[in-house]
TIDOSE-349798 format. One record per residue: x, y, z of N, C-alpha, C in turn. Coordinates in steps of 0.05 Angstrom, whole numbers, padded with zeros to 5 digits, always signed. Layout:
BEGIN
XYZXYZXYZ ...
This chain:
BEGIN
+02590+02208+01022+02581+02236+01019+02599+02254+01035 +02602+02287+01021+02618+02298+01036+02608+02321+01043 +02608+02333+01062+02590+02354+01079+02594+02382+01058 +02574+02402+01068+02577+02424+01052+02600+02441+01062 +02611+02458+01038+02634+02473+01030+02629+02497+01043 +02652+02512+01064+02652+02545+01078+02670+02551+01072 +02674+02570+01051+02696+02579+01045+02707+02606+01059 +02687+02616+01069+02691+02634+01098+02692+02663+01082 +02668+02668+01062+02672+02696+01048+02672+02711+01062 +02690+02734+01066+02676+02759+01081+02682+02780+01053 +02677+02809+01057+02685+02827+01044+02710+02833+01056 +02731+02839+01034+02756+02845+01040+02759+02877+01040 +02769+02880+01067+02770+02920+01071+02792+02925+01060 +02785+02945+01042+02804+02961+01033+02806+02954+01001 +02793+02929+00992+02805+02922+00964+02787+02939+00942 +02815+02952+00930+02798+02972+00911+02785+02958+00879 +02790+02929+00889+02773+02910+00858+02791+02921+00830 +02813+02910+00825+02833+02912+00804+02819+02909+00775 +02830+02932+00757+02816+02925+00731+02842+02909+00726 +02861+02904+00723+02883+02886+00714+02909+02878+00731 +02931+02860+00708+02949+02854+00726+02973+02874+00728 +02970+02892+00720+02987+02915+00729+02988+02925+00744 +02952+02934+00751+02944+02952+00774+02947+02939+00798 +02945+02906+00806+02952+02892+00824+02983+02889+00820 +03001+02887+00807+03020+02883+00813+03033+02909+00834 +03028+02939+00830+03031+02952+00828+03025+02963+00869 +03007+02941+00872+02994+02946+00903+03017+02921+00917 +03027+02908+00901+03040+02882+00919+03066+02892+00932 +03074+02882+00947+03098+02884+00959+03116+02858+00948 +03138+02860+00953+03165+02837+00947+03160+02808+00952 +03135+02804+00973+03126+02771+00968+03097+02763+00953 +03082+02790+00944+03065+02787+00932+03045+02793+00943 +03044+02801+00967+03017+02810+00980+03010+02842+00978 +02982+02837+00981+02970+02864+00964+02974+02877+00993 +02979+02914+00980+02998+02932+01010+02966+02940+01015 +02944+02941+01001+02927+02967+01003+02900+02941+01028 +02893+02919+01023+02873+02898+01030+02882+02895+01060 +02862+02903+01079+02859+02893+01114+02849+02863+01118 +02859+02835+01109+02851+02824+01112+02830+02818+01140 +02812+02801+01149+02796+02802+01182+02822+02793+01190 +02842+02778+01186+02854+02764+01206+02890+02788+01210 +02886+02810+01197+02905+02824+01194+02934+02810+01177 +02927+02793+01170+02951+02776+01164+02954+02778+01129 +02982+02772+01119+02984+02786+01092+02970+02773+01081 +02953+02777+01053+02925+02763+01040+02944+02758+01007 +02941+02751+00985+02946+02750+00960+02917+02750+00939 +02930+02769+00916+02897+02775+00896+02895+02746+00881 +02868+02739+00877+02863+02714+00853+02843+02732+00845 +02839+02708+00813+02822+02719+00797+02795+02699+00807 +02770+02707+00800+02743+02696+00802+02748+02659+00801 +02765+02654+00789+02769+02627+00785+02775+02611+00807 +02788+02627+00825+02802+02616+00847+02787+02595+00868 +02766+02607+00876+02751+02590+00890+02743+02565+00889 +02733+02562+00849+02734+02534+00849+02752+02500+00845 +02779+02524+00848+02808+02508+00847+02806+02499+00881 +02789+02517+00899+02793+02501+00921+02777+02483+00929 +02750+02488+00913+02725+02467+00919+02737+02448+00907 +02749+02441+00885+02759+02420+00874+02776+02406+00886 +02797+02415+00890+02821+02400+00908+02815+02395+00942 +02801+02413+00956+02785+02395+00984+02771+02387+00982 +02752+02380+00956+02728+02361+00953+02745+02335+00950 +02763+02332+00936+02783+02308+00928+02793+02298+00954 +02809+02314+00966+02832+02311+00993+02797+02304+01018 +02785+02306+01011+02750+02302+01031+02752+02266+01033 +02740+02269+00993+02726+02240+00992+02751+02228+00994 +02779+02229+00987+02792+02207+00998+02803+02199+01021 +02806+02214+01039+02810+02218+01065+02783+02204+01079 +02757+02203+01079+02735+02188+01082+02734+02163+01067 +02737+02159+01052+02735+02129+01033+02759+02111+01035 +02786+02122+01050+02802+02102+01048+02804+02094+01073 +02787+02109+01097+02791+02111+01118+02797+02077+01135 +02774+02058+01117+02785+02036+01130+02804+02011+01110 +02813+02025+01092+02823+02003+01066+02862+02009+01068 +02858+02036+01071+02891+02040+01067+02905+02049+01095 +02929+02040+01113+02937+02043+01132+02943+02070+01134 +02956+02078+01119+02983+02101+01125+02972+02119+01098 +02966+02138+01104+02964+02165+01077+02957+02189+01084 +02972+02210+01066+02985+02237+01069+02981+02250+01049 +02970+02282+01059+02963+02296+01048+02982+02313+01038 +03000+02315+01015+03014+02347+01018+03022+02351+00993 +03019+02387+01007+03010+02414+00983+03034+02425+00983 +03049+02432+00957+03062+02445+00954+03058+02466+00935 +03075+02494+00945+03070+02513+00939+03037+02533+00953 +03036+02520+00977+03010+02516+00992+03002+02551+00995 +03012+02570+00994+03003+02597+00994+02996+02602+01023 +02979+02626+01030+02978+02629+01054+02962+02626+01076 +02936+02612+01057+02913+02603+01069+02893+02619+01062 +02902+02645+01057+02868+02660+01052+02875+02676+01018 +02865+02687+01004+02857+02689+00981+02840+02719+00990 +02843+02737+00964+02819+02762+00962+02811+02755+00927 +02790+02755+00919+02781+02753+00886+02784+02776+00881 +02803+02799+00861+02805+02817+00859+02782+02837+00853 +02758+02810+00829+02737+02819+00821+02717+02820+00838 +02705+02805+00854+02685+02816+00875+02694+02833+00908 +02716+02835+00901+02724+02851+00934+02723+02824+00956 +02730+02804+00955+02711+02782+00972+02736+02763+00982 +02750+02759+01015+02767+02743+01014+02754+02721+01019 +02771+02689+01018+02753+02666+01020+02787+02662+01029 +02782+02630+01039+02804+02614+01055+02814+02598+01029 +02842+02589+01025+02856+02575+01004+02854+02541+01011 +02863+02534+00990+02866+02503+00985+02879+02489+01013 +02891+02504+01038+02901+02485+01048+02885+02492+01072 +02872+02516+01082+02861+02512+01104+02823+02493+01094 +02814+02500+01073+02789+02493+01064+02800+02460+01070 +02821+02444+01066+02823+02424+01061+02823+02409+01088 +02839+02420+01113+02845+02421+01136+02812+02424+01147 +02795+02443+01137+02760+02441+01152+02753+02411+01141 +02750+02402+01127+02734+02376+01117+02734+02360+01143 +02721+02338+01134+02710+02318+01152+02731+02297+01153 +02747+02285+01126+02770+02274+01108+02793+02278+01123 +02797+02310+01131+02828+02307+01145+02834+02289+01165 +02821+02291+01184+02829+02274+01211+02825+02251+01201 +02824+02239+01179+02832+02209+01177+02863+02202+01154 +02876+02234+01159+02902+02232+01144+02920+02215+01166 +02937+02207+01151+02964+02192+01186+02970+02225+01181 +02978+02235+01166+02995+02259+01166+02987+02287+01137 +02991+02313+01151+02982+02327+01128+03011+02346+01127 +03025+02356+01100+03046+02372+01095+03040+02389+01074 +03048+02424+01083+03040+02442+01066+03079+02454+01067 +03075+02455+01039+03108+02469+01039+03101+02496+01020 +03120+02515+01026+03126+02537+01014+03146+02544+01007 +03158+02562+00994+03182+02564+00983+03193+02593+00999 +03169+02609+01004+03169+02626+01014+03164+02631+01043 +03187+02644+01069+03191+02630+01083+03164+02651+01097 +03163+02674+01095+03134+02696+01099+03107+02679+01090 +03105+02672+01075+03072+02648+01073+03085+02625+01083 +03087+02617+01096+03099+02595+01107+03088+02598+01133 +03104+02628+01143+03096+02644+01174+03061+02640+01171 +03057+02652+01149+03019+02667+01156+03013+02649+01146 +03017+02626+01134+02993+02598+01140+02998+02587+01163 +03022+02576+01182+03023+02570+01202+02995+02584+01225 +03001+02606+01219+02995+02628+01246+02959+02628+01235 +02954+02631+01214+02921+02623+01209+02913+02594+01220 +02931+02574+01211+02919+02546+01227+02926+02547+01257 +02934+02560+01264+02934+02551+01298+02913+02575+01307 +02909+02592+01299+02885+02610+01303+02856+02600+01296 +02857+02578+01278+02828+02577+01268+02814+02557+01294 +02792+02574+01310+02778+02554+01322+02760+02536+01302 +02761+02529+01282+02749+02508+01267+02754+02480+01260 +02791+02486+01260+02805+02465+01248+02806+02448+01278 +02796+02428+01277+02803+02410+01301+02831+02403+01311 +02839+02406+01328+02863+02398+01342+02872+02383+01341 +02859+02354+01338+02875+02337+01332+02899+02330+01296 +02870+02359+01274+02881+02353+01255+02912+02380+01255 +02904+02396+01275+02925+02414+01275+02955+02396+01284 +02947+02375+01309+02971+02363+01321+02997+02346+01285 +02970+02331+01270+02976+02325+01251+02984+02342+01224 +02993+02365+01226+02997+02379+01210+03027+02399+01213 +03045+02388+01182+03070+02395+01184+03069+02427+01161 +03079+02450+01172+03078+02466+01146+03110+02476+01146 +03116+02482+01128+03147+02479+01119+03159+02500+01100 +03181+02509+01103+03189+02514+01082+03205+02500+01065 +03188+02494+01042+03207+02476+01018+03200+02486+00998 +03230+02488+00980+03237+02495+00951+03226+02470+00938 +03206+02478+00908+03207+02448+00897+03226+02452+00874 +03248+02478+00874+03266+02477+00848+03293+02458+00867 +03286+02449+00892+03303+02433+00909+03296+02415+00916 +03296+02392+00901+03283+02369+00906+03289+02363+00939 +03311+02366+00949+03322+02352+00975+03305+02366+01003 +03304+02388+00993+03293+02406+01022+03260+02402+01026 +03246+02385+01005+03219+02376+01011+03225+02348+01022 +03242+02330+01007+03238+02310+01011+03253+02299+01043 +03273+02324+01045+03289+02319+01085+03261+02326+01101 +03242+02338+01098+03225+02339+01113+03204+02313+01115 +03195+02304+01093+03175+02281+01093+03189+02246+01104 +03221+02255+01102+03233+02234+01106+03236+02236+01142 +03237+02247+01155+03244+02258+01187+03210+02253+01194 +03190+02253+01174+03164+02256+01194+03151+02227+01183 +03164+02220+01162+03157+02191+01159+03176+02167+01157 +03166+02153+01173+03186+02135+01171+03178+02109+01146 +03209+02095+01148+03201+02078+01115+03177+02057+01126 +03175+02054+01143+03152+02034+01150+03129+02040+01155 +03121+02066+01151+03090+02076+01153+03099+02094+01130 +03107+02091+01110+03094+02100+01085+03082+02084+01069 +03059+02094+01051+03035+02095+01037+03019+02113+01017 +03006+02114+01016+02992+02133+00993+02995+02167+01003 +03004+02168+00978+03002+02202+00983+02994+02219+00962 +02981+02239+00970+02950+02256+00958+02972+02282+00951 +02982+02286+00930+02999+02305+00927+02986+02327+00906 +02990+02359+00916+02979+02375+00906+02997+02396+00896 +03013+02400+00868+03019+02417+00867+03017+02444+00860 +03013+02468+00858+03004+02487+00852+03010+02517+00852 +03035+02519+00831+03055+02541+00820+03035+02560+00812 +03047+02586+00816+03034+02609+00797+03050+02607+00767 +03060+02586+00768+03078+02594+00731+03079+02555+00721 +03100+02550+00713+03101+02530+00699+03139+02525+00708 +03133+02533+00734+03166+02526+00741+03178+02499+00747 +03159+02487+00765+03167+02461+00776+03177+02437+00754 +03194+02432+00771+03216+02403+00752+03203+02388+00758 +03205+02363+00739+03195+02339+00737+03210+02329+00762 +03229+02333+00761+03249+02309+00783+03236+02315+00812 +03213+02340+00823+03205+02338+00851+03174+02316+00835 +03162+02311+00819+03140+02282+00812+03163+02262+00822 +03176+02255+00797+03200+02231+00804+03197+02222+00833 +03211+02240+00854+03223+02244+00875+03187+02233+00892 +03170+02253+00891+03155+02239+00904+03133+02209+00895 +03132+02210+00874+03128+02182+00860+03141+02157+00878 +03174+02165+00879+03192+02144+00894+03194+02145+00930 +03172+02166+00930+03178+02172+00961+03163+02147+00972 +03133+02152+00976+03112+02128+00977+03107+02108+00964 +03096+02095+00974+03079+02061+00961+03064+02077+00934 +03044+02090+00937+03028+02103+00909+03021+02130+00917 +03019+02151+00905+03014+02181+00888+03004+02177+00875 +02978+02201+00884+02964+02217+00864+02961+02248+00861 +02962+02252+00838+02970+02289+00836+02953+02296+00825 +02953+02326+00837+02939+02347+00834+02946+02367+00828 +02957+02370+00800+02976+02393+00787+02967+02419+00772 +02971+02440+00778+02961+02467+00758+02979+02467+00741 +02976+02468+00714+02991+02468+00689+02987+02490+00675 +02996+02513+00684+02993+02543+00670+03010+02540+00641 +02985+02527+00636+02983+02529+00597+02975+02559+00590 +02962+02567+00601+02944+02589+00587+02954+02615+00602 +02973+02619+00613+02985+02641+00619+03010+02645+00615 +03032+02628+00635+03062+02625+00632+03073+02617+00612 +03057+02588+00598+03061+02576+00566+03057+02597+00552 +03040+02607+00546+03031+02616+00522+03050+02645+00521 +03057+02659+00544+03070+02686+00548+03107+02684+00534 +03106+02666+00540+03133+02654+00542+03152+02638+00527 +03134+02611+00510+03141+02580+00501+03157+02593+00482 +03147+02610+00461+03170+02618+00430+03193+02629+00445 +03192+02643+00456+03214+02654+00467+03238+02638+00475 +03225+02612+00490+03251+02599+00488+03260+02575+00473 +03246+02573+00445+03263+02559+00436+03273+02579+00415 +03270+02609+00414+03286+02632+00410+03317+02637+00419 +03321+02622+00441+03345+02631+00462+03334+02606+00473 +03369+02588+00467+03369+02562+00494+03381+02581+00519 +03397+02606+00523+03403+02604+00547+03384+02628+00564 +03354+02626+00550+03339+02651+00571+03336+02633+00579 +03323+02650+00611+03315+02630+00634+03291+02611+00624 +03271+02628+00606+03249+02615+00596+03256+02579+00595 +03275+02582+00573+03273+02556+00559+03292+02535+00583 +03312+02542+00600+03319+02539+00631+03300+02523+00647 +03270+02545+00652+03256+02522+00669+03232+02507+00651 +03231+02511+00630+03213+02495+00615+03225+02469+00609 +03259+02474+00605+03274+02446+00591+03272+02429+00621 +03267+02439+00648+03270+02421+00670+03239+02413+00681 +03220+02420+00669+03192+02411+00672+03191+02385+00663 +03200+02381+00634+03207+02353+00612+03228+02340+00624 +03221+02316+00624+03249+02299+00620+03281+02299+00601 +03260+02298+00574+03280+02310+00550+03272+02328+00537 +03299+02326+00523+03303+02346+00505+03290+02350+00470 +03271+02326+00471+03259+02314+00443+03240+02335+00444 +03234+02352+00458+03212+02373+00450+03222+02395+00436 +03243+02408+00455+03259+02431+00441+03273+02424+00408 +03269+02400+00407+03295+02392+00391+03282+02368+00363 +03252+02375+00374+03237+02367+00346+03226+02392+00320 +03233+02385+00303+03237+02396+00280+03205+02413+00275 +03187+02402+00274+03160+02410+00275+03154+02428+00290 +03169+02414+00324+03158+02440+00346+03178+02470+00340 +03194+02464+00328+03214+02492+00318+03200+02504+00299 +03191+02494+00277+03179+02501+00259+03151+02525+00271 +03131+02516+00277+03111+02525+00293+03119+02545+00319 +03138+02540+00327+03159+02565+00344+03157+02594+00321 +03179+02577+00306+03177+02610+00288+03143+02622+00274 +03127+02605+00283+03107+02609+00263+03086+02624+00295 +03095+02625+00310+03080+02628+00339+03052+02614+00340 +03052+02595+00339+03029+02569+00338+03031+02559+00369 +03024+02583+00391+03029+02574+00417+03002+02548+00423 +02986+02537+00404+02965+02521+00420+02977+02491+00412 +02990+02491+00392+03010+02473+00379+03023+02461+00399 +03043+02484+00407+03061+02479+00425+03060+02471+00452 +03036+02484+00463+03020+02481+00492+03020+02451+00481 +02998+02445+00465+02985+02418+00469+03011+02392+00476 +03031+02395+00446+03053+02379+00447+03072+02372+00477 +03077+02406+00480+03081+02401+00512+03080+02385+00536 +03049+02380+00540+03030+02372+00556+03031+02343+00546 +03031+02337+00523+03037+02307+00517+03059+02293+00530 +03080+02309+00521+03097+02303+00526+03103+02304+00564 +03094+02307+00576+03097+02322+00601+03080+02300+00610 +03056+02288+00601+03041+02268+00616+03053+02242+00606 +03065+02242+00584+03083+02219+00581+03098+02199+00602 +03106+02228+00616+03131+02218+00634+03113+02203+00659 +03088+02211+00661+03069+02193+00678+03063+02168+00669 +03053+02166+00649+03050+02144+00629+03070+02128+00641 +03094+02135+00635+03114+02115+00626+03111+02097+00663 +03107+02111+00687+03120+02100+00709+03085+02086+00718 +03063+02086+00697+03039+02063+00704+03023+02085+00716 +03020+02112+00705+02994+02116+00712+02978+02124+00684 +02948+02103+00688+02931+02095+00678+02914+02114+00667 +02897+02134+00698+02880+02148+00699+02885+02177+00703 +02888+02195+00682+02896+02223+00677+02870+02231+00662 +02867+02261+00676+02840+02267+00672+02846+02298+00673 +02836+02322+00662+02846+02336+00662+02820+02357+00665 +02814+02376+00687+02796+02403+00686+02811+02432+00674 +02799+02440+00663+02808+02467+00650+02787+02491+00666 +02806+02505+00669+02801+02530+00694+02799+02559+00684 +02781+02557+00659+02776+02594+00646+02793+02585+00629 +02808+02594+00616+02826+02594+00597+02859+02601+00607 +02863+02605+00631+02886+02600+00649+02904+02585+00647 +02890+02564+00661+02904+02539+00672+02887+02518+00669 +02901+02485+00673+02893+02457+00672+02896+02456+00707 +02872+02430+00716+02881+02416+00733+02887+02395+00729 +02907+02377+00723+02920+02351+00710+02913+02332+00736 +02903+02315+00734+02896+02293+00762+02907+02274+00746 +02926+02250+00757+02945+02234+00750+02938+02209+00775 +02932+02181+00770+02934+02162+00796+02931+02133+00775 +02943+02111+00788+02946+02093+00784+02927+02073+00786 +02904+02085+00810+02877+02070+00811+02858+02075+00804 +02833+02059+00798+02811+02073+00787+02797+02080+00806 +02803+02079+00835+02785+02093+00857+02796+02116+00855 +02821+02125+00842+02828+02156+00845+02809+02170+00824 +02809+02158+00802+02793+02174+00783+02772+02175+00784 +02751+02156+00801+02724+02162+00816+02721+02186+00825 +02742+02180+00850+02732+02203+00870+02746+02229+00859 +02765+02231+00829+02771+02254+00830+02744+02269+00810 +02726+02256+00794+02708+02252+00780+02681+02270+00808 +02685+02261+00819+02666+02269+00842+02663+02303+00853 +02696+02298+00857+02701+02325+00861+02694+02350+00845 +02693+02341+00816+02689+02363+00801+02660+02364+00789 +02644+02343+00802+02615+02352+00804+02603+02379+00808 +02614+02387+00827+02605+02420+00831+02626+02439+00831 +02616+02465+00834+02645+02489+00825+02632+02500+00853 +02652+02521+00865+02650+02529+00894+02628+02537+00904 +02607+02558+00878+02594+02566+00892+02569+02546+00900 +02565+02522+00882+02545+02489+00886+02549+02492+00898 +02576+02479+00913+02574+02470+00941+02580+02480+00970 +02581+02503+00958+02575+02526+00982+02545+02530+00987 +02529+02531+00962+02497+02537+00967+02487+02519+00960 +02492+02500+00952+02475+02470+00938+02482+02445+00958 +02481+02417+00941+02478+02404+00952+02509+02394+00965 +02516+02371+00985+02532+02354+00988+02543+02343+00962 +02568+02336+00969+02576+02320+00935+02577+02284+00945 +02565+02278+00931+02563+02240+00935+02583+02228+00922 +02591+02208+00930+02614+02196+00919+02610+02160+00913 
């Protein structure tokens, strides 16, 4: 069992509650943080939509029960988020900030039985203000703070995540690792899965698959133009080139049949899991947005990821414990 969920709502001062993504883009500054929102902690905040919260109940209910359940079976295992944001979150729709996927994950009961936890950013400003939130939070226990690496890493650079996990782990205390990725778009290459697939003994992921925003805004367009960027980072999500370069999926390109194309995509995209022995792929759909793709090789991962999505934030913020 895993204790109840604080996602630490307060009312966010200043947020004038966005009718759209214009009007928020429009308040952001150059790393994305909204200019007009006083977060409590003064520190830069980023807008989500209503959905947000229960992307975090989901992924620290997961990073909870496994961090508790493997506590006496598996030696060595590690938590890490990439693309980890800055720790706190405003819902544009209720005025309301709450804490993100990596400090919510860091409160559980689960952490302190990580050997090690790693949050990377790409961005070296959220990088700063998640650091500076975890060493401020009197909540997060110290010992899980001593165990906690945050970083700046590119995942369009496979090397600059993986020089860090290699310097804090050595080849003889690696083991399972609880990997979370989680893009605002559909940028990330396959080759940072690859890369950490080959890093540890076994991986399991936790991937946002913005089917329903970045795909759908985007996909015709690039098999319109091989040299826009579009079709650039979509061709490096896939392994190959059999997607762009099947006759059907061109066909349905010109015909803008983006659910066609989404789906085929995504086939093709969990394939490349398939192929390297994972079994258990399970997939939550988040509004009509985004997928959460959960990928693991054991059937204790698909348990406890099964568990996790028993409740949505506000259950287990006001309801019961989640059992596992």
């Amino acid at each position: 069992m895993v204790s109840m969920l604080d996602l630490h709502r307060k009312k966010a001062e200043n947020c004038v509650r966005c009718r759209n993504s214009e009007e928020r883009k429009a308040h952001q500054d150059a790393d994305g943080y909204c200019q007009l929102v006083d977060p409590s902690d003064h520190v830069g905040v980023r807008c989500v939509g209503e959905w947000g919260a229960d992307k975090v109940a989901f992924i620290s209910t997961y990073m909870d029960i496994t961090g508790v359940a493997l506590q006496y079976k598996v030696r060595n295992y590690y938590y890490i988020e990439i693309c980890s944001g800055p720790g706190l979150c405003v819902d544009y729709k209720s005025g309301e900030e709450f804490i993100g996927t990596a400090l919510a994950s860091m409160l559980t009961e689960g952490a302190i039985y990580y050997t090690k936890l790693f949050f990377f950013d790409l961005n070296p400003v959220t990088v700063k203000s998640l650091r500076q939130r975890i060493d401020a939070s009197p909540d997060i226990p110290d010992d899980v703070k001593k165990k906690t690496i945050v970083s700046v890493g590119d995942y369009t650079d496979t090397a600059s995540i993986i020089k860090v996990l290699d310097y804090h782990i050595p080849i003889h205390k690696r083991g399972l690792n609880v990997v979370v990725v989680d893009p605002t778009d559909m940028s990330v290459p396959f080759e940072i899965y690859a890369a950490m697939i080959d890093f540890g003994r076994e991986a399991d992921f936790i991937i946002n698959f913005a089917d329903g925003t970045d795909l759908r805004r985007n996909i015709r367009i690039a098999f319109e133009n091989p040299d826009s960027p579009g079709y650039r980072k979509y061709r490096r999500v896939l392994e190959s080139l059999d997607f762009f370069n099947d006759p059907k999926n061109i066909e349905h390109a010109q015909n803008n049949d983006y659910r066609y194309l989404a789906d085929n995509f995504e086939k093709m995209f969990i394939q490349s899991f398939r192929s390297r022995g994972y079994q258990h792929i399970l997939e939550k759909r988040i509004m009509s947005y985004y997928k959460l793709l959960f990928f693991s090789k054991d059937k204790l991962g698909e348990k406890f990821w099964r568990a996790a999505l028993k409740r949505s934030a506000a259950e287990r913020e006001y309801g019961q414990p989640v059992l596992f």
